[in-house]
N, C-alpha and C positions, 0 to 999 in steps of 0.2 A: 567333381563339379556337375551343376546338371547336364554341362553341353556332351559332358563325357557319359553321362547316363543315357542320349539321346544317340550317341554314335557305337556300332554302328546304325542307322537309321531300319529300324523294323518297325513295322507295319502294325504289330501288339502295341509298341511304346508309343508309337505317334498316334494313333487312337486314342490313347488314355493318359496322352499328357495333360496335363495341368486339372484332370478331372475332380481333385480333392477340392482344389481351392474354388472352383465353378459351382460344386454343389454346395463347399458353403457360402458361396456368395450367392446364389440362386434364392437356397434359404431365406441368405438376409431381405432380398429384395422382397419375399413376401412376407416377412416380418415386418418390415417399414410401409408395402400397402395396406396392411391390417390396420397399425398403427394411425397413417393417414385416415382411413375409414375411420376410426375409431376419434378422433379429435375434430374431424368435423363432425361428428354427432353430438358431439358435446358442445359444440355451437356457443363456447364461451363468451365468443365477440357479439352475436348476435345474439344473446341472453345480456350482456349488463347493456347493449345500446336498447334492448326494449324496456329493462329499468331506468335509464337515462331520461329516456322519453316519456316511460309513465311520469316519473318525477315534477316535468315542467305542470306548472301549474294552467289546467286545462280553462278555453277561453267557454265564458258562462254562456248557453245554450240562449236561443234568442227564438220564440215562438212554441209549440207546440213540437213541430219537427224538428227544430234544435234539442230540443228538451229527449226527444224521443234517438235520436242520434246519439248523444251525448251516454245515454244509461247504456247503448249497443257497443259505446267505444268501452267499458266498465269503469265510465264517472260515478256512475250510480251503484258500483260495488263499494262496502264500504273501507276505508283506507287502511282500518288495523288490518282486514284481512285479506288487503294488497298486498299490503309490507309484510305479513307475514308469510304469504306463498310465495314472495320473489326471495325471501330471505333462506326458505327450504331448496327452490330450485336453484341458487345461484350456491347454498351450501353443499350438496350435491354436484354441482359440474367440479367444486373445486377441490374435494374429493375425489374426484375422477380424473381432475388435471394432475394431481400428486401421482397417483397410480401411474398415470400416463407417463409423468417425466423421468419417473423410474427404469420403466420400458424403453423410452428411445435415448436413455443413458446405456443402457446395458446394448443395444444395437449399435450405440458410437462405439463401446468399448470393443463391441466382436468387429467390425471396420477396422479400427484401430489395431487389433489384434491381428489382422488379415493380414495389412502389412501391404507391400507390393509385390506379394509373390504371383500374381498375375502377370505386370508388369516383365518380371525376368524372367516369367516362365517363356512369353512370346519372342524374350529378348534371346533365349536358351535358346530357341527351336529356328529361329532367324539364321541365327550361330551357324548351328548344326547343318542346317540345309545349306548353309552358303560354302559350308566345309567341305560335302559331299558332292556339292555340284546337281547338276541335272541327275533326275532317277528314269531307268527308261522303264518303271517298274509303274503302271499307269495307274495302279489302285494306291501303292504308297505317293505318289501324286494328290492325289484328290484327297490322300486322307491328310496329306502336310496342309493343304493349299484350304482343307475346310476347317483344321486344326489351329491355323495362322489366322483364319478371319473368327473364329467362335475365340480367340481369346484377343482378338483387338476389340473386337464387340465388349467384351466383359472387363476388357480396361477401360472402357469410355464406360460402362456401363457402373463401374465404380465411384468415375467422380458423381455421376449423374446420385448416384446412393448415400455421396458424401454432403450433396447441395441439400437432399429434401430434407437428413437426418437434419442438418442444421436450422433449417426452415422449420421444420417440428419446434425445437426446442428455444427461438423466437418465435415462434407462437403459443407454446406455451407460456412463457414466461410475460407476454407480452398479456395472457387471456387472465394468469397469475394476479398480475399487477391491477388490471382493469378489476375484477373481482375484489381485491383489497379496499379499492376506493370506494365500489357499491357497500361493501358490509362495513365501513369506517365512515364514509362521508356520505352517500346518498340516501340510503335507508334508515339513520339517525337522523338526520333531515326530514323525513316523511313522517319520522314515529315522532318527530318534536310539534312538527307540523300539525300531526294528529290527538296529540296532547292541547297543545293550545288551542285549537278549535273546538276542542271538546267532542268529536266525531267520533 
């Protein structure tokens, strides 16, 4: 058992307990801030709300300065080659959202794979130390007592890995669905729009 692997209590093993599963859970944590990084650049939410908003029909410019406002908001660009830039860059994020949710699949999986060998590794070394009693050995001290707090930290620091991967993948799916309805219902809307005005 591990508790039997950790007795009797040496100074090598408690140093390098539970080191496997720390580096790769270290790992994962910077594979999911990447990731993060990486899905707010693609700004899906705030890419279909600025087509949302182009979409509404803009109120008709009223003077001179209205008229000159209006061309600065891009009223004055004309609409097929609105809809067609919003149509390349929202076709690209969603592109880039597929890629992505590939990525923070395969991070649930290595999570899921981890297990909670964290968990019983702290729960091993708990064990063991309560087995052995006081050490008047002052270096193997500091190394249980820094060994016991770097894997509570990395237990809490698991679920914390477990909230964001999920939060990724509601948000992708959520950036997913928002983009379905721009390239289905808003953009056909704009091209119909710009059809029947003749623009």
């Amino acid at each position: 058992t591990r508790i039997q692997q950790l007795l009797p209590c040496d100074l090598t093993v408690i140093v390098q307990w539970g080191a496997s599963a720390l580096e790769k859970q270290g790992a994962l944590v910077e594979t999911v801030a990447r990731l993060q990084r990486d899905l707010t650049a693609l700004n899906a939410i705030g890419l279909t709300a600025e087509i949302l908003e182009a979409a509404r029909p803009p109120a008709a410019p009223t003077g001179v300065l209205g008229a000159i406002k209006g061309v600065f908001k891009g009223q004055g660009q004309p609409l097929a080659a609105k809809v067609a830039g919003f149509r390349q860059r929202i076709v690209a994020v969603r592109t880039g959202l597929a890629a992505l949710q590939g990525q923070v699949e395969a991070a649930r999986t290595a999570w899921k794979d981890a297990g909670n060998r964290l968990p019983v590794q702290l729960a091993a070394l708990t064990a063991a130390v309560s087995a052995v009693g006081d050490s008047h050995d002052s270096a193997l001290s500091t190394a249980i007592d820094n060994r016991r707090r770097t894997l509570q930290l990395a237990t809490t620091q698991r679920q914390t890995l477990h909230d964001q991967i999920e939060e990724m993948r509601r948000q992708i799916v959520d950036g997913q669905d928002r983009i379905d309805q721009v390239l289905t219902v808003t953009l056909p809307a704009l091209e119909a729009a710009h059809a029947s005005s003749g623009r």
